[in-house]
C-alpha positions in Angstrom: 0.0 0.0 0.0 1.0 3.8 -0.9 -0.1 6.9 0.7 1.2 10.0 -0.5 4.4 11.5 1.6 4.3 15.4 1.5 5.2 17.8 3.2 3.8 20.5 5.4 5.5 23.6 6.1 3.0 25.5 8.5 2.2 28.7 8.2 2.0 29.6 11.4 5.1 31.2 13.5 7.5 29.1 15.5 6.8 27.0 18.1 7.7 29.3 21.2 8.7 28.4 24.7 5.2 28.3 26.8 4.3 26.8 30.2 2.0 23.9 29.5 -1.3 23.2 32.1 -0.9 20.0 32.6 1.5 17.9 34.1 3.6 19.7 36.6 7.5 19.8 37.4 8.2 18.4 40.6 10.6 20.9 41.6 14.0 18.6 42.0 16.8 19.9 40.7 17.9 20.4 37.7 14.7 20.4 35.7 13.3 23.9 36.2 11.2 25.1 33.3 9.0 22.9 31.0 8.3 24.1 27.2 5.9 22.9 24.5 6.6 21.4 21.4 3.2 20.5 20.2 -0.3 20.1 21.4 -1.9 18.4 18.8 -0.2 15.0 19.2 -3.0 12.3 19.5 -1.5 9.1 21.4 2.1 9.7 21.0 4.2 6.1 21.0 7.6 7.1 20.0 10.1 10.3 21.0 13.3 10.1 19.2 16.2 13.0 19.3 17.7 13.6 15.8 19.2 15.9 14.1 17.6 15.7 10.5 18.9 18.4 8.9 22.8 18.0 9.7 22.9 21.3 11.4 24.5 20.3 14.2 21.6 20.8 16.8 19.1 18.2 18.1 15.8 17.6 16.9 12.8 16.1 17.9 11.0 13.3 16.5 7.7 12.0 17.2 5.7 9.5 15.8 1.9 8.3 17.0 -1.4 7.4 16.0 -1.4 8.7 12.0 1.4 10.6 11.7 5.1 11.3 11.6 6.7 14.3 12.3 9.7 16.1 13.5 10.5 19.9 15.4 13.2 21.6 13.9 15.5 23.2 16.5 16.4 26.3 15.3 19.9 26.8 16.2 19.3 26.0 20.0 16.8 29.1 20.4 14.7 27.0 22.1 12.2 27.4 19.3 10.9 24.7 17.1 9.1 24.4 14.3 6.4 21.5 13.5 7.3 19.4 9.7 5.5 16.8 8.8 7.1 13.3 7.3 3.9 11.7 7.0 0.1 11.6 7.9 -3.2 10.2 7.5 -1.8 6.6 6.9 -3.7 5.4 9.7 -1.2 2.8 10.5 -1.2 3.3 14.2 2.6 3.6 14.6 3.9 1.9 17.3 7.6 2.5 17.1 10.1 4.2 14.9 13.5 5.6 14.5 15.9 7.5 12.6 18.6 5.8 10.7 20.7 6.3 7.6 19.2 3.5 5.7 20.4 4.2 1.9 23.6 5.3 2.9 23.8 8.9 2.1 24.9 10.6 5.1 21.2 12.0 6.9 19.2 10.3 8.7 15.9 8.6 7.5 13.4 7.1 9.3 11.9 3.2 9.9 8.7 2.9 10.9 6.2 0.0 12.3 2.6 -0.3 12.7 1.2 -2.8 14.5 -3.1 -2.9 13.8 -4.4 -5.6 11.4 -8.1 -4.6 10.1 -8.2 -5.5 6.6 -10.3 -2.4 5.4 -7.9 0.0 5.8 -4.5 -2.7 5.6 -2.8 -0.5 8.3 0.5 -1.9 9.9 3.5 -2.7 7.7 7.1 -1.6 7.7 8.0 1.2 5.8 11.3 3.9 5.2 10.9 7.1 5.0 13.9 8.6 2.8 15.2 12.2 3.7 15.6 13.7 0.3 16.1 17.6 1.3 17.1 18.3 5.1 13.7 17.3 7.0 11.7 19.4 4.4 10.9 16.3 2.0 10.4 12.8 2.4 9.9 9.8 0.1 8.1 6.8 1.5 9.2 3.5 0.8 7.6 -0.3 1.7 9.5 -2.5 3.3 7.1 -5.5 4.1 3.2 -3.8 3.4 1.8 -6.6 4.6 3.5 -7.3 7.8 1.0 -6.7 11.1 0.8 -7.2 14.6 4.0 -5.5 15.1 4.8 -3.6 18.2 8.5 -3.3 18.3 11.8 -2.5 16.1 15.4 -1.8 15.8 18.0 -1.2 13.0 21.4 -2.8 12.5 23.7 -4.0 10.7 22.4 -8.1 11.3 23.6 -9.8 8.4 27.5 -8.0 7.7 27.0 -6.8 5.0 27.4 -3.4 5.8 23.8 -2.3 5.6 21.0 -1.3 7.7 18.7 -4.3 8.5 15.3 -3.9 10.4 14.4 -6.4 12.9 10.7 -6.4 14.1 8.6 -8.2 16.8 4.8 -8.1 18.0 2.3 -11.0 17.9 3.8 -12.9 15.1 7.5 -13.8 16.2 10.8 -12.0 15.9 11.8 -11.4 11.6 14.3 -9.4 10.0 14.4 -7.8 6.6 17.7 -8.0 4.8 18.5 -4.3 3.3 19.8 -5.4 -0.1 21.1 -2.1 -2.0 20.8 0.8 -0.1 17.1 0.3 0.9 16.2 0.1 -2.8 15.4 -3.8 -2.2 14.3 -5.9 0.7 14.6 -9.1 1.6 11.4 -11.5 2.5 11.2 -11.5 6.4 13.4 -14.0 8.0 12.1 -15.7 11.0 14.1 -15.9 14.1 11.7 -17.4 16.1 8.1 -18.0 16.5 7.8 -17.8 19.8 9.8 -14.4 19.9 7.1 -12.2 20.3 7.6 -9.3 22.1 7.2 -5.5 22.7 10.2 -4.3 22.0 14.3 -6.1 20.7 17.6 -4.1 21.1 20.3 -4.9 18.7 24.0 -5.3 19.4 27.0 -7.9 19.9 26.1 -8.7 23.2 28.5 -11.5 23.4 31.7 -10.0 22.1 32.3 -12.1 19.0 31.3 -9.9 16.2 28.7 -10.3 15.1 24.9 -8.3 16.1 22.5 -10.0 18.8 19.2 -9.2 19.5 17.4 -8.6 23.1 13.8 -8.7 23.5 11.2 -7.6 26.1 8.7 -10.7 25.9 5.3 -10.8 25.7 5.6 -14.1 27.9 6.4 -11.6 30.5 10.1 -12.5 30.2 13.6 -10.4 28.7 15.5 -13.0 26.8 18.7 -12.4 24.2 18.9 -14.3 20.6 22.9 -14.9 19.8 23.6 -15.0 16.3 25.8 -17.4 14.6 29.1 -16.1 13.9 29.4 -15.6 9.6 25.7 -17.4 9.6 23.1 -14.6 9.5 20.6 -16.5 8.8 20.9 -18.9 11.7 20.4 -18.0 15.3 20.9 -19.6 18.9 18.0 -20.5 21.1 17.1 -17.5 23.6 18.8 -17.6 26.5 16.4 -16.0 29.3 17.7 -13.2 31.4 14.5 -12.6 33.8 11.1 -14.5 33.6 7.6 -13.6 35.3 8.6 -9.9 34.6 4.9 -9.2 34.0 4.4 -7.2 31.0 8.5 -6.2 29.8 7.6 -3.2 27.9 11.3 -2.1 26.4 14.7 -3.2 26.4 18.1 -1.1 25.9 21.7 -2.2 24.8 24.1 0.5 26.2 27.4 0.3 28.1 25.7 0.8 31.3 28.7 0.3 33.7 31.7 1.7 31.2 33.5 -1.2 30.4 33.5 -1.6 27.6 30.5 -4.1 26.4 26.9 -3.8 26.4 24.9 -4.1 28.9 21.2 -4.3 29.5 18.2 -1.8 30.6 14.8 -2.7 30.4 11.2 -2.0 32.2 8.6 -4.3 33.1 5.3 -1.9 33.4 2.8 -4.1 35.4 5.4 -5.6 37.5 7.1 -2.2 38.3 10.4 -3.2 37.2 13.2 -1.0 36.0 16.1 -3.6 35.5 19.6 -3.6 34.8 21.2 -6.6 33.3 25.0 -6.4 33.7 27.5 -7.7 31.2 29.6 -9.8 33.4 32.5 -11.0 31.2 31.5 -9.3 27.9 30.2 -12.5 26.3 27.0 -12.4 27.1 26.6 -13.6 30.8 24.3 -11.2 32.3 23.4 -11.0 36.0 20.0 -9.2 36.5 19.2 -6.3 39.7 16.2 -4.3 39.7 17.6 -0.9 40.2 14.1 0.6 41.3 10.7 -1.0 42.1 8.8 2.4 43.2 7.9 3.7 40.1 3.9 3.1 38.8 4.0 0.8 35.5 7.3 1.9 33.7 6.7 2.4 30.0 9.3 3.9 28.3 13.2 4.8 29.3 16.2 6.9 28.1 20.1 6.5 29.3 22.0 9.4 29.1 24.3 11.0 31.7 22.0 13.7 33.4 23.5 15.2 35.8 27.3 15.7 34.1 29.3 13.5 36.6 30.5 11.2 33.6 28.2 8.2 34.2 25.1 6.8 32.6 21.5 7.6 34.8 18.1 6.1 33.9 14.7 8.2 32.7 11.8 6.6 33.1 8.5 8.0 31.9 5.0 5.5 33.0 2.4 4.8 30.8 -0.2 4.9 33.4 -1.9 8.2 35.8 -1.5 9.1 38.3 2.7 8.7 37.5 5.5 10.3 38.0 8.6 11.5 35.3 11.9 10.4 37.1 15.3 9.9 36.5 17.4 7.5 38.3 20.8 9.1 39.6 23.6 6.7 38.7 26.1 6.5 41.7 28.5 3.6 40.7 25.3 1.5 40.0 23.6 2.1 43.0 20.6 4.2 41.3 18.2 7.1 43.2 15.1 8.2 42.1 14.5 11.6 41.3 11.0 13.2 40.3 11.5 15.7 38.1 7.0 16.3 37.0 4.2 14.2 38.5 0.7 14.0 36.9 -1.1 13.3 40.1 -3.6 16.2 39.6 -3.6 16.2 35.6 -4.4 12.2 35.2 -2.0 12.3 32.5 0.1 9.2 31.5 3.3 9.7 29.9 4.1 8.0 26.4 7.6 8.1 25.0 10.6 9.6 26.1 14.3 11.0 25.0 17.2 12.3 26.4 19.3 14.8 24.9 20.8 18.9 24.5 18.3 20.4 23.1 19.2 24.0 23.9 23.0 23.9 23.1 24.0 24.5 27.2 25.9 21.5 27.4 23.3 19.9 29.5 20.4 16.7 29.1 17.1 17.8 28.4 14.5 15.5 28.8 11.6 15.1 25.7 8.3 13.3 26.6 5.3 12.6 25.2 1.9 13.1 27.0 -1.5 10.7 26.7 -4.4 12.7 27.8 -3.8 16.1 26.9 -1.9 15.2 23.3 1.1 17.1 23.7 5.4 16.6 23.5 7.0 18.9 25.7 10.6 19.1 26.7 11.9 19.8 30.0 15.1 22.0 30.6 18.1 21.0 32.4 19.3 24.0 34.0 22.5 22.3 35.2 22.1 22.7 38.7 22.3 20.1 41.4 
């Protein structure tokens, strides 16, 4: 299926810095000012940082219900401006991100629907080429008829020096082999049947070359798929990090600890569980700790060093009201919980978050999506402890 891709530069002004009724910052430090990006978001899923037109800032990405878009930071003003990648698809976009899929040197964007009704075909797995800076975009499919899918990731999976897109939901965990610079895809290539989940992680998790892929079960379980060294096509049976994690929401591959392999981070929403899976000897042995437990059904989490003392720290954003926005303050893995806006009198959920500079001050911001009132705001570092 093909829906037109265009382009909507708004008339209106710039997205100015304006308080937002809503959700309110909690007061601790350093988040002290909250700003809007847009208001009109209905069920934002996905908040990526990017910058899409190479120049040098961060932007923000945002996909959800039956649209893609991005905000243009303009030169670290703290003002954005709203472009549209693409809308009235329908496809109920459940996850996303931006990657340089043909090769080109700017970032594109993959993107993954997950409904199934047959009168309007939504779900699939589509590109989205960059073809002038953020201001023009060129949809491509990758599998049209692909449904049920809930979570993604890109790498390079096969060797071959190309993006690949793996994808899991209700039908298993696949992969599509990139083959020419997103011109051509592969059929999808099944992993595993039972691999469905909510969201997979890509990266060599056991130090031998090659790309792995972690998943956040729908079996209520986090689990990590080895692949064959120089055998693409073949992969290991899952080797189960956690179990009776009830509903494992998303999973992370990042150097957690700094030394030098990839680690684990990953939330379990009904069970409460924000979980750190640690690396042990680079080759995949993982020992899991739940590194907080007091934080109402964790949906969605960022890692990025928050508070500028060289280490990685946890943001968690619930999908569930009353909730609180926190970060967790990484002090040589022993992690505190800091609120930085609670939606106790809003009955607000958040949906979606991303960590990043978004004003140029050397600092991480923190972007977020919000349920009930449709809205992505960003909330400002100011530096101070």
């Amino acid at each position: 299926m093909t829906a037109n891709v265009r382009l909507l530069v708004l008339a209106s002004t710039l997205l100015a810095s304006v308080a937002l009724g809503g959700p309110a910052l909690a007061g601790d430090a350093p988040f002290t000012e909250e700003h809007v990006l847009g208001s009109d978001v209905s069920g934002p899923s996905r908040v990526i940082a990017v910058d899409f037109d190479g120049d040098g800032d961060q932007d923000v990405f945002v996909a959800n219900r039956d649209r893609l878009r991005w905000y243009d930071n303009k030169k670290n003003s703290k003002e954005f401006k709203e472009r549209i990648i693409e809308e009235g698809t329908y496809r109920e976009y459940e996850d996303a991100d931006g990657v340089d899929v043909d090769g080109d040197g700017v970032l594109d964007v993959v993107a993954v629907g997950h409904q199934q009704q047959a009168f309007d075909k939504t779900g699939g797995v589509v590109w989205l080429e960059n073809v002038s800076k953020g201001r023009a975009w060129k949809r491509h499919e990758i599998d049209a008829e692909a449904v049920s899918i809930r979570g993604m990731t890109v790498g390079d999976l096969d060797g071959d020096g190309d993006i690949v897109v793996a994808v899991t939901g209700y039908v298993g965990l696949h992969w599509y082999a990139n083959e020419g610079k997103g011109a051509s895809w592969g059929k999808a290539v099944l992993i595993a049947e039972k691999g469905t989940g909510w969201d997979v992680a890509a990266g060599d998790l056991d130090g031998d070359g090659d790309v792995d892929l972690a998943l956040a079960g729908m079996e209520h379980e986090f689990a990590w798929y080895p692949s064959e060294p120089k055998t693409p096509e073949k992969w290991g049976a899952p080797k189960v990090l956690k179990n009776e994690c009830k509903f494992a929401r998303e999973v992370i591959a990042v150097d957690a600890d700094g030394d030098g392999d990839l680690d684990l981070v990953g939330v379990a929403r009904t069970a409460g569980l924000v979980l750190y899976f640690d690396n042990a000897d680079g080759k995949g042995t993982f020992g899991p700790d739940v590194i907080c437990d007091d934080v109402k059904e964790p949906g969605s989490i960022a890692v990025a060093d928050m508070d500028g003392d060289g280490d990685l720290d946890v943001v968690v954003a619930p999908g569930d009201y009353p909730s609180e926005l926190a970060w967790l303050e990484n002090d040589d893995l022993d992690f505190e919980k800091r609120v930085v806006a609670s939606t106790a009198k809003s009955r607000d959920a958040y949906i979606g978050v991303a960590a990043a500079d978004l004003d140029g001050d050397g600092d991480t911001d923190v972007v977020v999506g919000s349920y009930a009132t449709g809205s992505v705001r960003w909330l400002e570092n100011s530096g101070k402890k």
